[in-house]
N, C-alpha and C positions, 0 to 999 in steps of 0.2 A: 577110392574117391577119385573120379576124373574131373581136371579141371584143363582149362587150356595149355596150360604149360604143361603137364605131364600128359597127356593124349596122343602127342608122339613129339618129337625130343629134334629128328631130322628134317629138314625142312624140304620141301618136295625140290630135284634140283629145274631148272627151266631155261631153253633155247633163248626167252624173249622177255626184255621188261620196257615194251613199246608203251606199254597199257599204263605204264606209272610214268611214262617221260622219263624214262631210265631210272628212277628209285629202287635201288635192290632192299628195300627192307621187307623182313617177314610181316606176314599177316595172318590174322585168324580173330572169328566172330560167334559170336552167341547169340543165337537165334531164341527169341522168347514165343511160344504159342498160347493160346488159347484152347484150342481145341486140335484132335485129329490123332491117326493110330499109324505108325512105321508099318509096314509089312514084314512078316519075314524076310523074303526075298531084300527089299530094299533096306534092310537094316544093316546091311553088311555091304552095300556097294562104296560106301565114301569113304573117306578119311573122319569120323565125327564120332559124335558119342550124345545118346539121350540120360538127362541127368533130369530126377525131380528139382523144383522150384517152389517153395510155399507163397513164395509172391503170386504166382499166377494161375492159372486154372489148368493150362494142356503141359506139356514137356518143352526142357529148353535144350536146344542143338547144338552140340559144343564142335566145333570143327579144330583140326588138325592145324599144324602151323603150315604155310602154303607164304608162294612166292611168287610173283611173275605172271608170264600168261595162262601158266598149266595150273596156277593157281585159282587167279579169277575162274578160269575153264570150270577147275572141280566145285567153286561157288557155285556159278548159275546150274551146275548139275542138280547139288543140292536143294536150291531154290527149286525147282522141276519136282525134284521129288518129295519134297514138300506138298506142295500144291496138284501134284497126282494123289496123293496119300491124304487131300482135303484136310489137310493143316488149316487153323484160320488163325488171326490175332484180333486183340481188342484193346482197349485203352490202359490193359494193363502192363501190358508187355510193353517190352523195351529190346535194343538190337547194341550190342557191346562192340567194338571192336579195339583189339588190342594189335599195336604196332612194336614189333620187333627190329634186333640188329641195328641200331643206334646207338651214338656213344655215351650210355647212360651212365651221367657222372652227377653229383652236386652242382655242378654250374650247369647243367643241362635241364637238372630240374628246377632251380629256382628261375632259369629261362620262362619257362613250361610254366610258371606261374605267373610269372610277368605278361605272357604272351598272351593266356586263358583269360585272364583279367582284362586287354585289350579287344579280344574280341569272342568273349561271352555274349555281350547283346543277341550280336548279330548272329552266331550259333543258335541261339536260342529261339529266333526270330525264323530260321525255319524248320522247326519240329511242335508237332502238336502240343494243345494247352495241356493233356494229358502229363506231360514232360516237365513243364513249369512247376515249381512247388514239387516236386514230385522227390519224394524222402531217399529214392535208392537211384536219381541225378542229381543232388544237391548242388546249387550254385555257389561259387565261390565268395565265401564272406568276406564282408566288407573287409576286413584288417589288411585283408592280403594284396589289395591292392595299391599298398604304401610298400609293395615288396622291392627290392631293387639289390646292387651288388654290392652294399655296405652292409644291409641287415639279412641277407638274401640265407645263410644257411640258417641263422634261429628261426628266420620264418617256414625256412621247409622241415626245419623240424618240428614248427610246430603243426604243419597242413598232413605232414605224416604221421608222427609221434603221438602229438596235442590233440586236448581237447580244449578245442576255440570256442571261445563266444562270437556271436554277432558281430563284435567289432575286433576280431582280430586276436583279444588276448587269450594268454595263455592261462592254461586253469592249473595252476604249480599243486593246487590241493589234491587231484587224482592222482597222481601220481605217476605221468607217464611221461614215456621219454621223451628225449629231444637229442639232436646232434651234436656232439663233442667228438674230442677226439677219442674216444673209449665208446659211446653211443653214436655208429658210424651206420653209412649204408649197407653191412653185413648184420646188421640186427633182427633179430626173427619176430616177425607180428605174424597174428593168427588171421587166416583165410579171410575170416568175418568181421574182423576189424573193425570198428564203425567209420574209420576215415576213407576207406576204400571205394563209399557210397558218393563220395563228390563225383560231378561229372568229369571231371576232369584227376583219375584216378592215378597217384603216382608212388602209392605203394610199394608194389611190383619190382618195379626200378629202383626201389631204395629200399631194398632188402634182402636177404639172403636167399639164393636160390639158384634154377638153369632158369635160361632163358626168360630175360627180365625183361618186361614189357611196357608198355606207355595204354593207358587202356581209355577208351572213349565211350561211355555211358549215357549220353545225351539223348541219341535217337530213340523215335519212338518204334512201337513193333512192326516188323515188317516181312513178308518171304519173296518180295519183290528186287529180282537180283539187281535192275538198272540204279533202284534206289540203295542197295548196300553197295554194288559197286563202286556209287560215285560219292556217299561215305565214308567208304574206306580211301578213296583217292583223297579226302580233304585230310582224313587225320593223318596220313602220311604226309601231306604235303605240310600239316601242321609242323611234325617231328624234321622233314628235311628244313623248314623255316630254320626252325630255331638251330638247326645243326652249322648253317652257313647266313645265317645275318641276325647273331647274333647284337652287332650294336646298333641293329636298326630294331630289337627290340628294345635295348634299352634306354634307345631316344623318345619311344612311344608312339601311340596313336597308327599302330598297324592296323590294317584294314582286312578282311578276309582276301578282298578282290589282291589286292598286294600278296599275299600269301602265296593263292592260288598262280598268278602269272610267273611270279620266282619261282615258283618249284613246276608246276607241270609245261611252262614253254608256250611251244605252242598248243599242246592242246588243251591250253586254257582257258581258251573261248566256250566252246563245248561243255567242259563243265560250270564254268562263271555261268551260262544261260541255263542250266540246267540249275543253279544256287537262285539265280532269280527266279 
């Protein structure tokens, strides 16, 4: 069974992390297709793995954990060979990408929910209507955005554990977990989970495992490298947010544009116009 985290374990090492405004966190993406056939030859040149998908119609591209510039580098490789190999996507596919090597704790997640709640709109606001409503990007229900640092870990147990209604409560009837101190983030949940399907997936992170992940479900399908690139720059830059201004999340009313200037610098011009 390959999934992202077990497809390779080492993260590629790299000279440069100009391309993230010095963010050293890992990365790695899931490419969803529609159509199109790997070649022999090319099925062996990357770091990735083709895994079936009953969501969609072609094969989804699981890549290796990657870092830096050598990392984006082996991305737009992949992208190329993709689209040599006449890959396409369609409104069913979707583009995942999971951010590593941050200090995944309890207060980092109930962050990550505080934060997602702040600027879901605007997340939302540039990815196709495909994505909206769409069952395996799920929005963040309503409940959770009373989340804060007083109720903050029974709410993440219940965005992990729980199974929420609409407004937030927890469903004590099914019988599933929640965080104590005996039900902690070394708890085993299974791959397929049904809480895993929020766009804003923090499973991963709050469960037993290597290399625990923050994973970003939102986007829609793409083999377009300039547009996973600068993807993958916002969900990092989401993960650096919350790692160093933290009480400016919990003042409220963070903005993407804010995001984006704290963590990428100066080159946050460039991607802010490339978000508009």
């Amino acid at each position: 069974e390959t999934t992202f985290s077990n497809l390779k374990t080492k993260p590629m090492k790299s000279i440069s992390h100009s391309i993230t405004n010095g963010m050293r966190y890992t990365f790695g993406v899931e490419i969803e297709t529609s159509s199109g056939e790997i070649s022999e030859y090319d099925k062996y040149k990357h770091n990735w793995a083709c895994v079936e998908d009953g969501s969609i119609d072609g094969g989804e591209y699981i890549t290796g954990i990657f870092v830096g510039y050598r990392g984006f580098k082996e991305l737009e490789d992949i992208c190329n060979t993709l689209k040599k190999n006449n890959c396409d996507i369609n409104e069913k596919c979707g583009l995942h990408v999971h951010i590593g090597g941050a200090h995944f704790n309890k207060r980092f997640s109930i962050l990550a929910i505080m934060l997602g709640c702040q600027l879901e709109d605007e997340l939302f606001a540039m990815v196709p209507k495909s994505r909206h409503g769409n069952n395996y990007c799920r929005k963040i229900k309503n409940g959770f955005s009373k989340t804060n640092m007083l109720n903050g870990v029974k709410q993440l147990g219940r965005y992990v554990f729980g199974n929420v209604n609409q407004e937030g409560e927890y469903q004590k009837s099914t019988g599933a977990c929640y965080l104590n101190r005996v039900t902690n983030r070394k708890t085993e949940r299974s791959k397929y989970c049904d809480n895993r399907y929020a766009w804003l997936n923090l499973v991963k992170c709050n469960q037993a495992g290597d290399n625990p992940t923050i994973e970003f479900r939102q986007h829609g399908g793409t083999i377009t490298y300039d547009k996973i690139k600068n993807w993958t720059l916002i969900c990092m830059s989401f993960v650096n947010f919350i790692e160093n201004n933290q009480r400016r999340i919990i003042e409220g009313r963070v903005t993407l544009k804010e995001v984006i200037e704290k963590s990428m610098g100066k080159k946050a011009p460039e991607l802010l116009k490339y978000i508009n």
